[in-house]
C-alpha positions in Angstrom: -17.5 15.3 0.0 -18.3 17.7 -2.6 -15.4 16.5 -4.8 -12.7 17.2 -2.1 -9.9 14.4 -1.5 -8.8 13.0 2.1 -5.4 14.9 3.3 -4.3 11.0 3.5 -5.2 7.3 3.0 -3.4 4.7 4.8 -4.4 1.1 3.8 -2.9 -2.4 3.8 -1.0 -2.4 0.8 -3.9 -4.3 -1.7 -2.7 -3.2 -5.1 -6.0 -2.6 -6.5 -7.3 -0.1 -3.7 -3.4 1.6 -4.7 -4.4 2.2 -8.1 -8.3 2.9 -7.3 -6.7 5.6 -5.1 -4.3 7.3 -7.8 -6.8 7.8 -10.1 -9.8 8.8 -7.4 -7.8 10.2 -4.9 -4.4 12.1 -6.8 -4.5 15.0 -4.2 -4.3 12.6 -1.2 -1.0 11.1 1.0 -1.2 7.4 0.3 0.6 5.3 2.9 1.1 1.8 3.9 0.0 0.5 7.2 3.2 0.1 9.1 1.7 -3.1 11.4 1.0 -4.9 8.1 4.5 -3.7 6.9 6.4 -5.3 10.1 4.3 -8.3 9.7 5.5 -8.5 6.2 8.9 -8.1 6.8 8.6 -10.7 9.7 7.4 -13.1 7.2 10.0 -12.7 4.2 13.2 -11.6 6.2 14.3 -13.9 8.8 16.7 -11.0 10.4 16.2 -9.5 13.4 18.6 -7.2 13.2 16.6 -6.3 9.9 13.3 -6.1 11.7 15.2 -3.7 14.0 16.4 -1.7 11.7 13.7 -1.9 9.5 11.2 -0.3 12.1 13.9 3.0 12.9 13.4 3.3 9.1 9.8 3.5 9.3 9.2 6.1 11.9 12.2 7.8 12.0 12.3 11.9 10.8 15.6 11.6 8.8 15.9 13.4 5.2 15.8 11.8 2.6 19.8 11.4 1.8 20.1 10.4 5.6 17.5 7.8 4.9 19.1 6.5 1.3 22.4 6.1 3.3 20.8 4.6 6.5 19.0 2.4 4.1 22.1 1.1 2.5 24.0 0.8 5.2 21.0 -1.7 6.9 20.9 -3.7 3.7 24.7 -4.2 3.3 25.3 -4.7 7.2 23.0 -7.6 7.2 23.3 -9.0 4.4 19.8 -8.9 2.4 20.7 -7.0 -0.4 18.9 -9.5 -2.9 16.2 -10.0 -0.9 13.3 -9.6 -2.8 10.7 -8.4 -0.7 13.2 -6.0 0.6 14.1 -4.6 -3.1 10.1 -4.5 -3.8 9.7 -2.7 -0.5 12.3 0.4 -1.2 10.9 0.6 -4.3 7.7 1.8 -2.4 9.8 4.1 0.1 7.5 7.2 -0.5 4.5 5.5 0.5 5.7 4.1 4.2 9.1 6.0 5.0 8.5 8.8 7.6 11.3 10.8 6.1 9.6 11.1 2.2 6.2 12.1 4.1 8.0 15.0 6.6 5.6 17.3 4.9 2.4 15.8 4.4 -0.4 15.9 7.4 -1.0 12.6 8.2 -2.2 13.2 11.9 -0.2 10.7 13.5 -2.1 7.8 11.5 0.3 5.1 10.5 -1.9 1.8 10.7 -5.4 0.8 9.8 -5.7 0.2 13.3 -8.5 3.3 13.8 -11.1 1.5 11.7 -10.4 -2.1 12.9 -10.6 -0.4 16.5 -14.3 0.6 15.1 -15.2 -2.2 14.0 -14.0 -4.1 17.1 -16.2 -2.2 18.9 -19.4 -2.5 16.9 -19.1 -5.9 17.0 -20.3 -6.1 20.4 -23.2 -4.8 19.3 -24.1 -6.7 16.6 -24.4 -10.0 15.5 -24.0 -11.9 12.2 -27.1 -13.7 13.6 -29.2 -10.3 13.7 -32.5 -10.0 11.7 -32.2 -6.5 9.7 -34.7 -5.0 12.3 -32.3 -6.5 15.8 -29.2 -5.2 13.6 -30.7 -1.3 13.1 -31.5 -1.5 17.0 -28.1 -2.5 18.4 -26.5 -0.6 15.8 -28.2 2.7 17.1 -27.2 1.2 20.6 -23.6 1.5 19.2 -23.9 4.7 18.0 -25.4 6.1 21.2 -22.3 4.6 23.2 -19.8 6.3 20.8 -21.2 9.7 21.1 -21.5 9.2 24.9 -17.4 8.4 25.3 -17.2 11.6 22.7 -19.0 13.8 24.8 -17.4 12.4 27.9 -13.9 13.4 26.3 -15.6 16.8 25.2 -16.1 17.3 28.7 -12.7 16.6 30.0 -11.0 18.8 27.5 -13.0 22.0 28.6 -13.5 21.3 32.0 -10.6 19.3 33.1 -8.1 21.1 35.4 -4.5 19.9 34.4 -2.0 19.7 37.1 1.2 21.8 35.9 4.5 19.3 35.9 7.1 20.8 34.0 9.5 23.5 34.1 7.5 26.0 32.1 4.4 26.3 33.9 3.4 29.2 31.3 3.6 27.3 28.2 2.1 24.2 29.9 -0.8 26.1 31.2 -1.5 28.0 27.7 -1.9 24.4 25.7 -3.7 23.2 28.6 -6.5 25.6 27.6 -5.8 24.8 24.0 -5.8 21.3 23.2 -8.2 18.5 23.8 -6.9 16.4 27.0 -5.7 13.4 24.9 -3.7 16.0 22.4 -2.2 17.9 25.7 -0.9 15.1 26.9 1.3 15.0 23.7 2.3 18.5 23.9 3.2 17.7 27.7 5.8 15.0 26.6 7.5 17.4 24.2 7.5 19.9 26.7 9.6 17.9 28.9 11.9 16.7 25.5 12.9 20.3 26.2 15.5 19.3 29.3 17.7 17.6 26.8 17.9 20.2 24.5 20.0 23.9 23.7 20.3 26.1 21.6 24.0 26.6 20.7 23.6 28.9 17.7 21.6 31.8 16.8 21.7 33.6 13.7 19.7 36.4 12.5 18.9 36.8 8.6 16.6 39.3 7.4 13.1 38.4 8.5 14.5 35.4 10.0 15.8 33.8 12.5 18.1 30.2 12.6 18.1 28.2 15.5 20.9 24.8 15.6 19.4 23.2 18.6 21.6 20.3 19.8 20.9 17.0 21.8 22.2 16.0 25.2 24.8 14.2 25.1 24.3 13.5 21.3 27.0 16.0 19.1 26.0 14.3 15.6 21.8 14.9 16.2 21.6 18.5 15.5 17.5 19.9 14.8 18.0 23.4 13.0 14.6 25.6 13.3 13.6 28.8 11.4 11.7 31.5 12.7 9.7 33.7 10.7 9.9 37.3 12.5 7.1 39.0 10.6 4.9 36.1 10.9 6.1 34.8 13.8 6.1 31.1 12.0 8.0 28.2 13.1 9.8 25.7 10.2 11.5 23.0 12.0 13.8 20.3 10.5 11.9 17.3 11.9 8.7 18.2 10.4 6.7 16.9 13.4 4.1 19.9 12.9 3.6 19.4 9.2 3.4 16.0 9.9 0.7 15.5 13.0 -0.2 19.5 13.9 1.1 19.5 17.8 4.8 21.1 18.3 7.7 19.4 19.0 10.4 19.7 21.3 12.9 21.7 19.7 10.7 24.8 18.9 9.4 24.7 22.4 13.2 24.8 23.1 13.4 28.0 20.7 10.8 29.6 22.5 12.0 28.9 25.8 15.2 30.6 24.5 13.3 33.8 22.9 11.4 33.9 26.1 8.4 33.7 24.5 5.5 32.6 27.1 2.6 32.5 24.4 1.4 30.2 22.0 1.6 31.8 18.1 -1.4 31.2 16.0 0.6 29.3 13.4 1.3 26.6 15.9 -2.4 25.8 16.7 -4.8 24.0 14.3 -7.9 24.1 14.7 -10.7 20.7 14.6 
């Protein structure tokens, strides 16, 4: 790698590979896989409305003072405020809360579930009963599979012909052209987020613009985004482009009411 560090490591908690990665890897997002988390928390707090809780914690985009005071108001309501593993866990907050990782790329990756989906899949290829030469010959096998379902996605994304669903057929059609199918899909969904949103305030400032973008039917969820004129750069509070690279609803909601019909640059990332 030429001494450059991973934008992010998610493992399963192991406290040697934590430290092995603080020293190797200081540059690099380090967070917990949240299936091993849930599991954890399963075994150590017998609370459902815990677990519940617990999980909204996990993935939700709060701040951080939302999340402190969400936090305490879960522990106190039921009732595990000595709780060990739930003391030891907060202390780790940074490393598997959503909301103190709003602005590190992560890709969407919360669980280690990417490699054991690899290796579930080379092992029906290859057997602990393979001699070294059986074992180089169905792994090759393995490999030749993989790169065939790549290329077969490859394939869709450039040649695929989406069929337009939503209300702005513009938009839709642009990140059609732009994104792999599997991404698009994504950017579909927050597409349609759009119908339960509006923008109730605009403000201009300078360079920029503020947006307060409110929720249907919702008064108390309010998503303020920021708009770079000069630039045109999006900065929106939920953090969901920082976080994974695809746009979320509320910009698309900004651009819907800038009438913007184009994708800017700084929204796309490239492979």
């Amino acid at each position: 790698m030429y001494g450059k560090h991973p934008k992010a490591v998610v493992t399963d908690g192991d406290k040697s590979m934590r430290e092995a990665i603080r020293v190797i890897f200081p540059n690099s997002t380090h967070r917990l896989c949240s299936w091993h988390l849930h599991q954890n928390a399963i075994k150590h707090v017998k609370n459902a409305r815990f677990l519940k809780e617990f999980n909204t914690l996990m993935y939700s985009s709060y701040t951080p003072e939302k999340f402190e005071s969400e936090w305490k108001r879960v522990i106190d309501d039921c009732g595990v405020s000595k709780n060990k593993w739930a003391i030891k866990t907060y202390e780790l907050k940074q490393m598997w809360a959503s909301s103190y990782m709003r602005d590190h790329f992560v890709c969407g990756v919360r669980t280690t579930s990417m490699c054991e989906g690899v290796n579930s899949f080379i092992k029906k290829y290859v057997q602990h009963k393979n001699s070294l030469v059986d074992f180089l010959h169905n792994f090759e096998r393995a490999l030749k599979e993989y790169r065939h379902n790549e290329l077969k996605s490859d394939f869709n994304s450039f040649y695929y012909q989406h069929v337009l669903m939503t209300p702005l057929p513009e938009l839709e059609l642009e990140a059609s052209k732009i994104f792999t199918a599997k991404k698009f899909k994504e950017i579909k969904i927050a597409i349609e987020g759009v119908a339960a949103l509006s923008v109730t305030e605009r403000v201009d400032v300078g360079n920029s613009l503020i947006f307060k973008v409110n929720v249907y039917r919702n008064k108390d969820e309010i998503f303020w985004v920021y708009l770079d004129k000069a630039q045109t750069k999006f900065l929106c509070d939920c953090r969901r482009f920082e976080r994974r690279g695809l746009l979320c609803s509320h910009i698309i909601s900004v651009m819907k009411y800038e009438d913007m019909d184009a994708l800017p640059k700084s929204l796309i990332c490239k492979r």
